[in-house]
C-alpha positions, 0 to 999 in steps of 0.5 A: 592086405598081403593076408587077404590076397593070400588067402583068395589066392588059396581058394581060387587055387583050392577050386582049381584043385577040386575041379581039375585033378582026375589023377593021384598024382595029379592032384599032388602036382596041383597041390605043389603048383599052388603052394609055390604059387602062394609062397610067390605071392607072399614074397 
């Protein structure tokens, strides 16, 4: 269940990414943001 929910969590954070960074570094703070938000959800 935990991996299930992990892993819709990683798409929706996935499209997030692809749809709202314009920038480099942007793109690299969304990147980090869904990591730690992934790494919380595991927990």
């Amino acid at each position: 269940m935990k991996k299930l929910l992990a892993m819709s969590f990683m798409l929706l954070m996935t499209a997030g990414v692809l749809t709202g960074c314009n920038t480099i570094s942007g793109a690299g703070q969304d990147v980090e943001e869904g990591g730690q938000a992934v790494q919380d959800a595991a927990s």
